[in-house]
Every structure is written in C-alpha cells, then in structure tokens.
C-alpha positions as a LaTeX table, in Angstrom:
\begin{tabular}{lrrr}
\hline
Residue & $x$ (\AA) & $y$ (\AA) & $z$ (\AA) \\
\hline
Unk1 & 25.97 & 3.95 & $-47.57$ \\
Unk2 & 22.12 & 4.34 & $-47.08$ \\
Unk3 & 20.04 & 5.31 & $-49.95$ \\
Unk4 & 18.01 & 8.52 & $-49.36$ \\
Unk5 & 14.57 & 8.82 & $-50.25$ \\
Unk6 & 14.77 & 12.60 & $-51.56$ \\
Unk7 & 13.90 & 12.89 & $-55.06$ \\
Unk8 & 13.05 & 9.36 & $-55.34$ \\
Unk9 & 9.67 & 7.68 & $-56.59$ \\
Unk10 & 7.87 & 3.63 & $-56.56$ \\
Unk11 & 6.79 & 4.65 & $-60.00$ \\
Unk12 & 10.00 & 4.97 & $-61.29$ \\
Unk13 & 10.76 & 1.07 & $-59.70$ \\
Unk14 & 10.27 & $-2.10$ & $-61.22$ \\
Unk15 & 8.68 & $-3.70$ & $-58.31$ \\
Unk16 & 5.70 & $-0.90$ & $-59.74$ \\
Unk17 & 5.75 & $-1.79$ & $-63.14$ \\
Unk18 & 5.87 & $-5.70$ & $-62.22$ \\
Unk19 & 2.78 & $-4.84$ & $-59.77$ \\
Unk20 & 0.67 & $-2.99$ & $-62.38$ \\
Unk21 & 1.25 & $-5.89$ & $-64.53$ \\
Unk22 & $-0.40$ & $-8.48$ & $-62.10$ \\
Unk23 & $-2.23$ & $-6.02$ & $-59.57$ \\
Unk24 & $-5.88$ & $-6.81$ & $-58.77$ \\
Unk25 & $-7.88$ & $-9.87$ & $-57.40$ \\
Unk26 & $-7.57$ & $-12.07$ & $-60.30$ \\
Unk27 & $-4.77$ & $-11.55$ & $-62.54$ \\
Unk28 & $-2.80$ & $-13.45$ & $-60.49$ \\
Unk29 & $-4.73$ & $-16.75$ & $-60.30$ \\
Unk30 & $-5.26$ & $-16.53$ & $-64.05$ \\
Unk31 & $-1.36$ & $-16.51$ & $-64.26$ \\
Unk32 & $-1.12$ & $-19.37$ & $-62.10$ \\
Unk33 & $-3.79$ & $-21.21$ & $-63.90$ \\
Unk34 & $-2.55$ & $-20.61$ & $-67.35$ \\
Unk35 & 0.81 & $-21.92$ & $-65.57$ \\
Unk36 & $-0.46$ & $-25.18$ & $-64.09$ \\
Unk37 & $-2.87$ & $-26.20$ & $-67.34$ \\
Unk38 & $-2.14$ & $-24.38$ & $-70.48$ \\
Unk39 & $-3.61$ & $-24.06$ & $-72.77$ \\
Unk40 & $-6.87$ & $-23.25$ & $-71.22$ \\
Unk41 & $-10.31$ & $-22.42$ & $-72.50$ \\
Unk42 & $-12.31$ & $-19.65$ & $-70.91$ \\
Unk43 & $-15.05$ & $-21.75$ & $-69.60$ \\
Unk44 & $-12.37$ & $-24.62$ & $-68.04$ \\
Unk45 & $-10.60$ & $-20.91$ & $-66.28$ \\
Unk46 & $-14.05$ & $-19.47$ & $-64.88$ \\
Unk47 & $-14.91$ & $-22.82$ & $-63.77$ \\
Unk48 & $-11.26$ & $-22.95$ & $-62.05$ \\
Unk49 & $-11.02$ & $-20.16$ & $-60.47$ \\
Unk50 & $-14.38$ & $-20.64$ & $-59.11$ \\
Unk51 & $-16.48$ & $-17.22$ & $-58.18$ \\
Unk52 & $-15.74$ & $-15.30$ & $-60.97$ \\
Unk53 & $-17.95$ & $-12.99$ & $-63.43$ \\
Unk54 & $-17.52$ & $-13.58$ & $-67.27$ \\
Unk55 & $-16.95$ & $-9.84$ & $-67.62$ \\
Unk56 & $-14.45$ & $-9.91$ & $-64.89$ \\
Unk57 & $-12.78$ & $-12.75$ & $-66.62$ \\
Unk58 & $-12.96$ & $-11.33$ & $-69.61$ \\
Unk59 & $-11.49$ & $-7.83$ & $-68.82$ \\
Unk60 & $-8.47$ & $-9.37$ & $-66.91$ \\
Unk61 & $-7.62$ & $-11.52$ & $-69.69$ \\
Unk62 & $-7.81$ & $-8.39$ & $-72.24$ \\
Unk63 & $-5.81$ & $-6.65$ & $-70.15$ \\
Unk64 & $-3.40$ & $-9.38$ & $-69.95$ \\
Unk65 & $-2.73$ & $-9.88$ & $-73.34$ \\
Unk66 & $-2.39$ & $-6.39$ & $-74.11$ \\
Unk67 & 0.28 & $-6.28$ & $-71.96$ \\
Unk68 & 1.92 & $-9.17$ & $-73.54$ \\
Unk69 & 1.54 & $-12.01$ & $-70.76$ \\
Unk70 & $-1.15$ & $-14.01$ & $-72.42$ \\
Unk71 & $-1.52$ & $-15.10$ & $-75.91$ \\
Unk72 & $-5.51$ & $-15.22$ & $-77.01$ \\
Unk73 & $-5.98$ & $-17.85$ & $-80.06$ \\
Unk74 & $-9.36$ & $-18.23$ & $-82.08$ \\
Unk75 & $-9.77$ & $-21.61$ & $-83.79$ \\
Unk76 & $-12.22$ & $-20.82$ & $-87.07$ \\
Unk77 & $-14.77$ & $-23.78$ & $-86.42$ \\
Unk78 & $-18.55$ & $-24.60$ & $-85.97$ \\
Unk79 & $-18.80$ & $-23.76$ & $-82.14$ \\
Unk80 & $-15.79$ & $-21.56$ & $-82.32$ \\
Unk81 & $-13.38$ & $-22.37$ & $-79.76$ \\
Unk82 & $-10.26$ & $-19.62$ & $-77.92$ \\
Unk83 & $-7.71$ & $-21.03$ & $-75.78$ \\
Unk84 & $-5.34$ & $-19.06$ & $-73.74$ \\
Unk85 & $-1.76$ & $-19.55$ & $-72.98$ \\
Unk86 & 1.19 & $-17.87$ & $-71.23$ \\
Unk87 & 3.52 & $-15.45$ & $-73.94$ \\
Unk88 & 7.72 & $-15.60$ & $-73.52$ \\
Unk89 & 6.88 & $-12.98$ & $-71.44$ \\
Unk90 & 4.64 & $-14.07$ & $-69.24$ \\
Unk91 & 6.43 & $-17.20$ & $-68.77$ \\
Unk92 & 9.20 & $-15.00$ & $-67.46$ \\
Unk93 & 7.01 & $-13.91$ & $-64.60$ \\
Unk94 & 6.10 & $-17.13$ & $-63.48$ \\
Unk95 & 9.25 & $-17.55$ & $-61.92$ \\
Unk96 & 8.22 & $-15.07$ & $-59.60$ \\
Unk97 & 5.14 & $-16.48$ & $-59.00$ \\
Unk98 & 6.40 & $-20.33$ & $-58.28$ \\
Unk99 & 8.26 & $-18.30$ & $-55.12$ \\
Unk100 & 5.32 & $-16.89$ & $-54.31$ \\
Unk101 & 3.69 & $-20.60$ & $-54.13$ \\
Unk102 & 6.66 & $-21.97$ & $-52.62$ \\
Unk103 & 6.64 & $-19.44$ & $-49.96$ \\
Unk104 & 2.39 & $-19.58$ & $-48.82$ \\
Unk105 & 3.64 & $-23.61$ & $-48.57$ \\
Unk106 & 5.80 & $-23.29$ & $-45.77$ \\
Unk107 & 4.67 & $-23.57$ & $-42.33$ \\
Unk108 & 4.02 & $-20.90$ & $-40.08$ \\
Unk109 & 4.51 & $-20.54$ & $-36.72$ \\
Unk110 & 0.88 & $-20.24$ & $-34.75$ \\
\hline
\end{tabular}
C-alpha cells in the first residue's frame, strides 16, 4: 500500500530532527573530529578542520552541547585548559556518520 502525502509533514520525521541536530557547514566535521581524536582541545579542532573562525567554532560547539552531543569540560589551572568530547548521545550518531564515511569511500563510476 503506498503512503499518501496528505496531511503529512518532514517536521514531524526523524530524518528532520536528526538533520537539525547536525545541519550546517561544520557540525558535521566537528562530529567526525571529536570521533577520530577525542578528547580534543579547541585550538587542536580549529587547527583540524582548517578554515574555520573562532566564533564559528565556538557557536557550533555551544550549540552542540546544548543539544546533548558534546560534553564541554573546564580544567581549573594556570592557562586554563577545555577539552571536548562526544556525550552517549552523540556517540549514538556516529554510527550514522561512519556510513556516511564508508559510503564517500567507495568508488564512483566517471
């Protein structure tokens, strides 16, 4: 039976919410960074990724960890020091996101 699109809505999907979750240039590669080489300071990240303002940086990561994918911890120290790591949660996601690297490394026909 074919599923009709009256009365229904992407908002309402979890392909959305997963989307608005990673959606924009960066939040992606930061996920894949904090992946590869957690934990991870914010300099070793910005250096990483390559390109990339501070305030850019910044404001993804916020955004991240308000939304529960990235943990943010201070160390209390002369030349205080943050490090960033992947939550339960965001772990979760990188499932998805190893099949999304798995995928751009197959070959494609010209």
């Amino acid at each position: 039976m074919a599923k009709s699109i009256a009365g229904a809505r992407y908002g309402d999907t979890g392909y959305s919410y997963t989307m608005s979750l990673i959606q924009g240039k960066h939040k992606a590669a930061v996920l894949y960074c904090l992946m590869e080489y957690e934990p991870v300071r914010f300099n070793e990240m910005r250096r990483y990724l390559g390109g990339i303002a501070d305030k850019t940086l910044s404001a993804n990561l916020r955004e991240l960890e308000r939304d529960g994918l990235v943990a943010r911890r201070e160390y209390l120290q002369i030349s205080p020091k943050v490090e960033y790591s992947l939550t339960e949660l965001g772990a979760s996601l990188m499932q998805v996101l190893d099949q999304l690297c798995l995928w751009g490394e197959q070959p494609r026909p010209r």
